[in-house]
Legacy VTK file of the C-alpha trace (Angstrom):
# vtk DataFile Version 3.0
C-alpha trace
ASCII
DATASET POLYDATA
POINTS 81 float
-2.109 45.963 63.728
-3.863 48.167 66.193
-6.688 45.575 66.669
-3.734 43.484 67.433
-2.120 45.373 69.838
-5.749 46.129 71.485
-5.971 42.528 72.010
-2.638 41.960 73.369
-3.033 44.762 75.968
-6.781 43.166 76.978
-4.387 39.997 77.209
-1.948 40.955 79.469
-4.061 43.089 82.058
-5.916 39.875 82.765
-2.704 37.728 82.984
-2.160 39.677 86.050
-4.562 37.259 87.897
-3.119 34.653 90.214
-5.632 32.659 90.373
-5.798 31.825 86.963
-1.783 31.062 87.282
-3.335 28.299 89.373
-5.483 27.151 86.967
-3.693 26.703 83.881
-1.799 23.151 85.308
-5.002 21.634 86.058
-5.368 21.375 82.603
-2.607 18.725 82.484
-4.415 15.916 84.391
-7.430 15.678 81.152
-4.768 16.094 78.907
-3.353 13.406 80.061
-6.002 11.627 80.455
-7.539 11.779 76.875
-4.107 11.337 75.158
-4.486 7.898 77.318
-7.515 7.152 75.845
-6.235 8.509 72.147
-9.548 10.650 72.027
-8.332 13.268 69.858
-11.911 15.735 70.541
-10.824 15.289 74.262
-7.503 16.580 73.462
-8.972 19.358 71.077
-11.510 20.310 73.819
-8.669 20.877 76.757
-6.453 23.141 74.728
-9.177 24.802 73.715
-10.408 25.242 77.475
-6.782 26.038 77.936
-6.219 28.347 75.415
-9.712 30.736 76.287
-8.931 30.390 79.704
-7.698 33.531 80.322
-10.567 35.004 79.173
-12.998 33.526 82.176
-11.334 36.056 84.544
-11.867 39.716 85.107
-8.773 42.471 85.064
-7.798 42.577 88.875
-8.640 46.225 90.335
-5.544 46.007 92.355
-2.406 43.892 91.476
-0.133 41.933 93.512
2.822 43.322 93.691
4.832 40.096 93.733
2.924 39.353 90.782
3.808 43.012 88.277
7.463 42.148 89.243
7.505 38.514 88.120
5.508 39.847 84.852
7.926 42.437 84.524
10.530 39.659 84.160
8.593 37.462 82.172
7.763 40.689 79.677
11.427 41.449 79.784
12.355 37.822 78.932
9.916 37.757 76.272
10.870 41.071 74.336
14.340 40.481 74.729
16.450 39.816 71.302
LINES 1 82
81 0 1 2 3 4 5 6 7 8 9 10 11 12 13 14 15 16 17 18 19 20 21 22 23 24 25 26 27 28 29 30 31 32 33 34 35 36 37 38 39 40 41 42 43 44 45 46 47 48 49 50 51 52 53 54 55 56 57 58 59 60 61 62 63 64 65 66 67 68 69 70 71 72 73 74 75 76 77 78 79 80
């Protein structure tokens, strides 16, 4: 559980990067794309890219403000019952 929650906090300090807010929708247009063509390893391969992409970015020194109070929402939205 500790690995776990080691992850999670890794995670989350790099969700804190805009840019890679900006990212994540690209990955609609070859989604849609492939599931034109019905190539299923085209699919595979986008939410994979999709899925590890918020590893390609580094934890921000300095965080937008803007940003910490729409992830405080999005945290408290998320742990909510």
């Amino acid at each position: 559980m500790e690995l776990l929650d080691a992850f999670l906090s890794w995670a989350w300090a790099r969700h804190h990067i805009i840019l890679s807010w900006y990212t994540r929708p690209l990955f609609l247009l070859p989604f849609c794309y492939y599931a034109y063509r019905r190539s299923i390893n085209g699919i595979v391969l986008t939410l994979l890219a999709l899925a590890s992409s918020m590893f390609w970015f580094p934890e921000p020194e300095h965080a937008d403000p803007e940003a910490l109070e729409f992830l405080a929402a999005e945290q408290e939205y998320l742990t909510a019952d």
